[in-house]
C-alpha positions, 0 to 999 in steps of 0.5 A: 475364147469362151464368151459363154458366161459373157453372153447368157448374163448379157442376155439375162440383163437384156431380157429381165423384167420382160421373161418374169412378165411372160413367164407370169402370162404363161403360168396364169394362161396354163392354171386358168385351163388346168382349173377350168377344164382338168381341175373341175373333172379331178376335183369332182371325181376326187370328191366322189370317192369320197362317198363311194365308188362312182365307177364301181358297176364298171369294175370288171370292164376297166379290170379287163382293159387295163393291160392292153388300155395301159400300154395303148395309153403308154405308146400313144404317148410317146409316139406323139412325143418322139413325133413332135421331134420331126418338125420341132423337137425338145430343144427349139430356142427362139430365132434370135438366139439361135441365129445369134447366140449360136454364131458366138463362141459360146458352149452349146450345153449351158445354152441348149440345155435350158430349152431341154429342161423346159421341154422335159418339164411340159412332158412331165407336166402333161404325164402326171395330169394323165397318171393322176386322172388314170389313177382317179378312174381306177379307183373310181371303180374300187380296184384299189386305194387312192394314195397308191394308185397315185404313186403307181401311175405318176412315178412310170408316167414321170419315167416314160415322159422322160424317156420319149423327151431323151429319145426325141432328142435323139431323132432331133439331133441324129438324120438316120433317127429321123428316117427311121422314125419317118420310114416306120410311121405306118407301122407305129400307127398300126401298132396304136391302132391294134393295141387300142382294137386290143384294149376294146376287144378285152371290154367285151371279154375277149382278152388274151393273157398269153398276149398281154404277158408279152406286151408287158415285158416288151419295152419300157411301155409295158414296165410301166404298166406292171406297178399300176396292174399290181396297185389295182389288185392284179397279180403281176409278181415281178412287178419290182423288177419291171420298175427296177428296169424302167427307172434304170433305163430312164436314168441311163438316157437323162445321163446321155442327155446332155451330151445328146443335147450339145451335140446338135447341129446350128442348121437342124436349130435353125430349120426348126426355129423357122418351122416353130415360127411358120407353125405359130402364125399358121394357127392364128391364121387357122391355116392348117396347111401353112402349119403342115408345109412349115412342119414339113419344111424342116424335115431333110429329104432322104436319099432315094431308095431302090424304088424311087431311083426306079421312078426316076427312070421312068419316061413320060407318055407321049400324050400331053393329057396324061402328063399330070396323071403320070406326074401324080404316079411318079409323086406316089412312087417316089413317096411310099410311105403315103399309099402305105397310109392310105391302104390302111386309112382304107382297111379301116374304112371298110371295118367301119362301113362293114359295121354301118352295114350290119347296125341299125339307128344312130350306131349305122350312122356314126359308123357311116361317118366314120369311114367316110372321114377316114376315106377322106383321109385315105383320099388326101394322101394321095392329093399332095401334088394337087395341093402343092400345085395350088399353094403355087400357080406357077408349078403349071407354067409348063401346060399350055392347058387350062389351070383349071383342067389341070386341077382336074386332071390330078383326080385320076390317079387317086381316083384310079388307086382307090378304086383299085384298092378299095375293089380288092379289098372288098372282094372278101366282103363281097364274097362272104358278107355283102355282094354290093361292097364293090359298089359303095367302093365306086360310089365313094371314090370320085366324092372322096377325091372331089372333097380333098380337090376342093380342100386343096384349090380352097380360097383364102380367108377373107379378112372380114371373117378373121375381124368379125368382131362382136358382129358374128359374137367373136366367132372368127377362128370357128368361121375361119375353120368352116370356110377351110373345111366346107369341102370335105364337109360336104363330101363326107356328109353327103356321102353318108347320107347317101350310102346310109340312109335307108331308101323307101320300102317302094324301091325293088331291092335290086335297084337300090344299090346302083340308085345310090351309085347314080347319086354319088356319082351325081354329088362327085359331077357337081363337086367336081364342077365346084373344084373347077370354079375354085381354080379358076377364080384362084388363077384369075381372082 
């Protein structure tokens, strides 16, 4: 028996007056930031044009970038939105419906289509302030007339936003879509990556049209980017049919939408109401890691693959001091993707290094910084099992060691991955650049890894820091955020410091490498000694 119209006016009835409040909320908090951070930038450069072209002296870089910034803008885009499906997806009504109204016999269309459209909706909201805004830029510089840039940029915008809506549906509805999407992260990051190198490339003159003419017949991406060149005076002749092509491909997915959306499974809706949830309190917690573990809590883990049934056949040493090492390989074997992600979070700290080598000033030390965080980031990947073991003290019950030994013991293996790594890497530095690039790999490896050690064994939150009150001036979620991130804080500041600021002219030159090693190493002990105690009060508060 169909209840569906029964139910959905029941809960209309039920809801009332409660929704229109929440709605009128929501609205109000959704125009307050447009007007009070969008609409300041939009209405002020908007009134620029009107007295000229603000932008104008940088008319030939923005024409140069356009291809390549278009579609790196384009892709960005939709990777975040296909993304977001993982964990939550575009249709993720609240618990209670799905833990009720779902159980009913009720249709799934008219119930899960809403959620749908609401979701569409943000998407296409969040395309047209940044198709607007693009259009501003490119007329600010006076490639062309406001009205038609503003119908070039917000029309494929509209497109591409719904397109990545229907295909996150997708992966939210299909488990072989999701495992591709997860299998294929390191690859869509390096695409990002290369189209935005590309776009900074074409800045300085360097373009490759022969490139760019394929990029923009590549996919949907690029169809969307051919009415915008055409608009701001390049010569794209087939603009039309790019756009031809583009709206017919969004069409053909918004009418595979619904079946899309009814065909999706009770559990994948509950998994992903319980993770939206998790998430929501994980950041009015400022609790980044409750955020990540309720995003990752509703990803279904895979079958293994070769390599990982390879691992699983693996014995253990004999030693019970390399039992957490071994436990730690065997994490990374069994998950791939994340030393995938750290050998390019390690390529492109030795891009950014090398440019902190070759600069001087303010550029030697953002460059610094730079590819101090992003070995930070190449350092966490590696330190998942140390962070499970922290969220959970009896994961260790099995070691007659300390807790504390433990939780240094988890710093070999990434400590060893690194260095290997990183030494590999910089032999072509080394070799045809700077001689000493294998020791800043030295240098850096134990202070990357004693940072996300103390990132992960970092204690809760005190209360009195959340409630602070007029006391600290409101300041709670900022001191929230610092108390978390004091570790790697330390680590990647310190490690600038050291491996950039220039040594006193009284130092031979020969001894100023191995002086900054001695000190890095020293910074690593002491951190290493901080990691310790953390572990010890979170076993014995």
């Amino acid at each position: 028996m169909d209840r569906t119209a029964e139910a959905t006016a029941w809960l209309r009835a039920r809801r009332g007056a409660g929704r229109a409040r929440r709605s009128g909320y929501a609205a109000y908090v959704v125009l307050v930031l447009l007007f009070g951070w969008y609409g300041l930038f939009a209405i002020g450069l908007f009134l620029e044009l009107s007295h000229g072209r603000p932008l104008a002296g940088h008319a030939e870089v923005i024409t140069r970038m356009l291809p390549s910034g278009l579609l790196f803008v384009a892709l960005a885009g939709f990777c975040i939105t296909v993304r977001d499906a993982l964990w939550r997806g575009p249709v993720t009504p609240p618990r209670p419906d799905v833990d009720w109204l779902l159980a009913l016999p009720v249709r799934r269309r008219p119930v899960l289509l809403p959620w749908f459209a609401l979701s569409a909706g943000i998407w296409v909201l969040a395309a047209l302030l940044l198709g607007f805004a693009g259009a501003l830029l490119i007329a600010a510089a006076g490639l062309g007339q406001i009205g038609v840039l503003t119908l070039a940029c917000l029309g494929p915008a509209v497109c591409l936003a719904l397109l990545a809506v229907v295909a996150a549906a997708v992966v939210e509805r299909s488990r072989k879509a999701a495992d591709l999407l997860h299998r294929a992260a390191p690859a869509l990051l390096l695409a990002i990556l290369l189209s935005a190198m590309q776009a900074v490339a074409a800045a300085q003159g360097q373009r490759s049209e022969v490139l760019e003419t394929v990029e923009l017949w590549s996919g949907p991406g690029g169809w969307a980017a051919q009415p915008v060149l055409a608009a701001a005076g390049r010569s794209v002749p087939l603009w039309p049919a790019a756009l031809a092509l583009l709206v017919a491909a969004t069409v053909a997915a918004l009418a595979c939408a619904g079946k899309v959306v009814a065909d999706l499974p009770a559990r994948v809706l509950r998994a992903r109401a319980r993770a939206s949830g998790g998430v929501l309190a994980g950041i009015l917690a400022v609790d980044m890691r409750s955020v990540r573990l309720s995003m990752t809590s509703s990803v279904e883990i895979r079958n293994r693959g070769r390599v990982e049934r390879w691992a699983a056949r693996l014995c253990p040493p004999r030693s019970p001091g390399l039992l957490v090492a071994w436990r730690d390989a065997m994490a990374l074997l069994m998950a791939p993707r994340r030393p995938g992600l750290m050998l390019l979070m390690l390529m492109l700290a030795g891009a950014a290094a090398s440019a902190a080598a070759v600069t001087r000033g303010g550029t030697a030390y953002l460059a610094a910084v730079m590819a101090a965080l992003l070995g930070y980031s190449a350092a966490s990947y590696l330190l998942e099992p140390a962070r499970l073991d922290a969220d959970d003290v009896r994961r260790t019950a099995w070691s007659p060691r300390p807790y504390e030994w433990i939780a240094l013991e988890h710093a070999l293996t990434p400590m060893l991955v690194l260095v290997v790594t990183g030494c590999l890497l910089a032999v072509p530095v080394a070799l045809f650049a700077h001689p000493t690039a294998p020791l800043v790999v030295l240098a850096a490896a134990p202070v990357l890894v004693a940072a996300g050690l103390l990132s992960a064994y970092r204690s809760p939150v005190p209360v009195w820091v959340m409630l602070s009150g007029p006391v600290l001036g409101d300041a709670g979620p900022l001191l929230a955020m610092l108390w978390y991130a004091v570790g790697p804080i330390v680590g990647v500041a310190g490690l600038s410091v050291l491996l950039a600021v220039p040594f006193p002219s009284v130092m031979p030159q020969v001894a100023e490498p191995w002086v900054r090693l001695a000190t890095c190493w020293i910074l690593a002990l002491v951190m290493f000694r901080w990691v310790r105690g953390r572990a010890r009060k979170r076993m014995r508060p």
